[in-house]
N, CA, C and O of each residue as an XYZ file, in Angstrom:
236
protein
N       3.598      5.167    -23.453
C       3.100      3.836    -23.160
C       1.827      3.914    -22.322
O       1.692      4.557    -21.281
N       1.025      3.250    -22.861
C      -0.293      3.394    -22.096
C      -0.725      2.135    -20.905
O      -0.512      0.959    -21.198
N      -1.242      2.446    -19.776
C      -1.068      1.593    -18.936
C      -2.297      0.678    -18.698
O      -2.959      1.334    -17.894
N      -2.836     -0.242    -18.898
C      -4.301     -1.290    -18.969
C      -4.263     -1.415    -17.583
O      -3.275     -0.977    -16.993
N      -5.392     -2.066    -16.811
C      -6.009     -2.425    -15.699
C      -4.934     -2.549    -14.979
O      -4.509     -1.807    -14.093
N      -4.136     -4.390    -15.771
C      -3.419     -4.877    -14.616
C      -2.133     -4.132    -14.642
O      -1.602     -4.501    -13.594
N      -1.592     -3.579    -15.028
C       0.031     -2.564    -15.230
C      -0.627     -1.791    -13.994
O       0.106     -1.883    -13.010
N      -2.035     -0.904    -13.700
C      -2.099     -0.159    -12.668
C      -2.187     -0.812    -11.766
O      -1.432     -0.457    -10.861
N      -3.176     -2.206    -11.414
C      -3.417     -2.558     -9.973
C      -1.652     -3.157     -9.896
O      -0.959     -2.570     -9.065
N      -1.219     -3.861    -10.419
C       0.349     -4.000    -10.316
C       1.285     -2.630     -9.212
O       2.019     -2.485     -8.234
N       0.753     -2.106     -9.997
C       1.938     -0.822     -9.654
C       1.539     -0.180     -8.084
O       2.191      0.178     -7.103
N      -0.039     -0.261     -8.479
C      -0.400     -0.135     -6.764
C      -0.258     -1.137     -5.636
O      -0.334     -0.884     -4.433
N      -0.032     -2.361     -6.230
C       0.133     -3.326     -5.204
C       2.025     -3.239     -4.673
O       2.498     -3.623     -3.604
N       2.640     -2.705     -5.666
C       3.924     -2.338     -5.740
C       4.389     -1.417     -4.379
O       5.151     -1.658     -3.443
N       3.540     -0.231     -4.742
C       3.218      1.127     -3.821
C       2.736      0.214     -2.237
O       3.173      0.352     -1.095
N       1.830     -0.580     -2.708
C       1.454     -1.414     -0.982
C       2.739     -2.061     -0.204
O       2.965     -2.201      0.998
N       3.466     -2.389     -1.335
C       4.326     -3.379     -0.709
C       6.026     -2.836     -0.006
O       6.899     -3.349      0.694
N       5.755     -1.290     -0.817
C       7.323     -0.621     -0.686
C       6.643     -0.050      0.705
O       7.047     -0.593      1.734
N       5.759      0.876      0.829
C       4.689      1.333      2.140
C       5.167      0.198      3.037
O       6.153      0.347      3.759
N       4.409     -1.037      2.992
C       4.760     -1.486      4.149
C       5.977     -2.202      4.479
O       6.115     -2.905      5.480
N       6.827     -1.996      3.611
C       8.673     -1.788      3.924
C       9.006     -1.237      4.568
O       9.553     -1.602      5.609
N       8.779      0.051      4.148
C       9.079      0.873      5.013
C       8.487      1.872      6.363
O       8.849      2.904      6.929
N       7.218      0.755      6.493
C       6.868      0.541      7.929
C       7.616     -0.376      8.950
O       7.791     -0.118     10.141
N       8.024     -1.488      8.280
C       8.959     -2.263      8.849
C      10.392     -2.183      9.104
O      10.967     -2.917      9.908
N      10.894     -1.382      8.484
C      12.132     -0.267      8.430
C      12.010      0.796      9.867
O      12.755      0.982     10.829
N      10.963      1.239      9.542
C      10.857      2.588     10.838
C      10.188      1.869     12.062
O       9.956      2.742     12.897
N       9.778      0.630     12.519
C       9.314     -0.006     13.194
C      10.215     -0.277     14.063
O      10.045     -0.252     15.282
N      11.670     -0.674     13.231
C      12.726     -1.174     13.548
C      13.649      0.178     14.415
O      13.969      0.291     15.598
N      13.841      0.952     13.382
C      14.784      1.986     13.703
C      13.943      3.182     14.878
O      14.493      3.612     15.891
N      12.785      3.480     14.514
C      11.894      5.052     15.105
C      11.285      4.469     16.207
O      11.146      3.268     16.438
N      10.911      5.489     16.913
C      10.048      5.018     18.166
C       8.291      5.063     17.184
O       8.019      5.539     16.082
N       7.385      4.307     18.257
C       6.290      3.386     18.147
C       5.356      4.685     17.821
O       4.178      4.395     17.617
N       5.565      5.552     17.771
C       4.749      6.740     18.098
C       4.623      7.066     16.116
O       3.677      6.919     15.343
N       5.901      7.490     15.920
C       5.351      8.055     14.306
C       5.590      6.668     13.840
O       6.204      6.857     12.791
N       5.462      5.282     14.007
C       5.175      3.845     13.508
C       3.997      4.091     12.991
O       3.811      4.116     11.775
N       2.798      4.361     14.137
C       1.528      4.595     14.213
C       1.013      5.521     13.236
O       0.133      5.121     12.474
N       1.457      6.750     13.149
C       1.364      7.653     12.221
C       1.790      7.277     10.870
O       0.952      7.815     10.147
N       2.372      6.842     10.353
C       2.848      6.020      9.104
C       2.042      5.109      8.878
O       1.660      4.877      7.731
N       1.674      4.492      9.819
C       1.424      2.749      9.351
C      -0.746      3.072      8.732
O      -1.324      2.466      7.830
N      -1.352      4.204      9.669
C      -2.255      4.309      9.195
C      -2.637      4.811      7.927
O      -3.842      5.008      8.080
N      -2.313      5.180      6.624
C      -2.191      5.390      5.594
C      -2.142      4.492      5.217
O      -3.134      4.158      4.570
N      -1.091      3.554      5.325
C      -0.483      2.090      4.393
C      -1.708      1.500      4.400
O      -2.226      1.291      3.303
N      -2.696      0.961      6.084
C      -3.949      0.438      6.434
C      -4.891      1.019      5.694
O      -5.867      0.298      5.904
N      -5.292      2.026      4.819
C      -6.207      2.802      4.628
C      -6.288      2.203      3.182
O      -7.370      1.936      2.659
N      -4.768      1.960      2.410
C      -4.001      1.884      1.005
C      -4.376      0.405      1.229
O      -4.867      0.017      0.169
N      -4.365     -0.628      2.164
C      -4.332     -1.814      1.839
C      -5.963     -2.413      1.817
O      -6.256     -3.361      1.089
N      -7.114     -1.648      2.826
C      -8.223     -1.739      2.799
C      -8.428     -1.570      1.466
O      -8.389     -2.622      0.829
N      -8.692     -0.309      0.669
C      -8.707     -0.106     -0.746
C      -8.483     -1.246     -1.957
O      -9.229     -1.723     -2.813
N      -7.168     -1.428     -1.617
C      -6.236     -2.197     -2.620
C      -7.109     -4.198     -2.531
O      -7.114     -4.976     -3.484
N      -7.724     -4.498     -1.088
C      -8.569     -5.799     -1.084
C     -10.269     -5.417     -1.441
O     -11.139     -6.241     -1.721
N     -10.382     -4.347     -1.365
C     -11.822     -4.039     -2.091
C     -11.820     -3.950     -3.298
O     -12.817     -4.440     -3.828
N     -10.643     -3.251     -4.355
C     -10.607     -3.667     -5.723
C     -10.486     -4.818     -6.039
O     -11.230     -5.237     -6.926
N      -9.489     -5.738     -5.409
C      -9.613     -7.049     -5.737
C     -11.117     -7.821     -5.777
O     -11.411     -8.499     -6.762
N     -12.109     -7.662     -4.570
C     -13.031     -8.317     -4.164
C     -13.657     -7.891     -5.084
O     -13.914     -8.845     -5.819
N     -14.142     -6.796     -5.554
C     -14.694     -6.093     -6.738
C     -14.516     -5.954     -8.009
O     -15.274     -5.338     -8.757
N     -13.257     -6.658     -8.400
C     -12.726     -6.447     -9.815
C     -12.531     -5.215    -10.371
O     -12.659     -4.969    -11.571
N     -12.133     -4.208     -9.272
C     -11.813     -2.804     -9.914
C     -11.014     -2.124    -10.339
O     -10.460     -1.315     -9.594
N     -10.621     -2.233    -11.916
C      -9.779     -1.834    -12.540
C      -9.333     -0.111    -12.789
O     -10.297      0.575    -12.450
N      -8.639      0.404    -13.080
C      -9.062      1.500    -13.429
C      -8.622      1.936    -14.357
O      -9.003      3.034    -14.764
């Protein structure tokens, strides 16, 4: 099965949304310290993920 534009930005917005689950999961349970360490990736994934939008960048 071959995957078009929106099946990928989908699936990455998917990936954004389980990420910051389970920032909110370890937020809850872990101390604030590897929160921080986790959560900057997700920030890095969600910057990205509103520049394709703003840009129309499919891939």
């Amino acid at each position: 099965m071959l995957l078009d534009g929106r099946h990928l930005t989908l699936a990455s917005f998917l990936v954004y949304v389980v990420c910051t689950q389970l920032i909110l999961d370890l937020h809850k349970k872990l101390n604030e310290q590897l929160n921080i360490i986790m959560h900057k990736p997700c920030q890095l994934f969600k910057k990205f993920y509103i520049y394709m939008i703003k840009n129309k960048i499919y891939f």
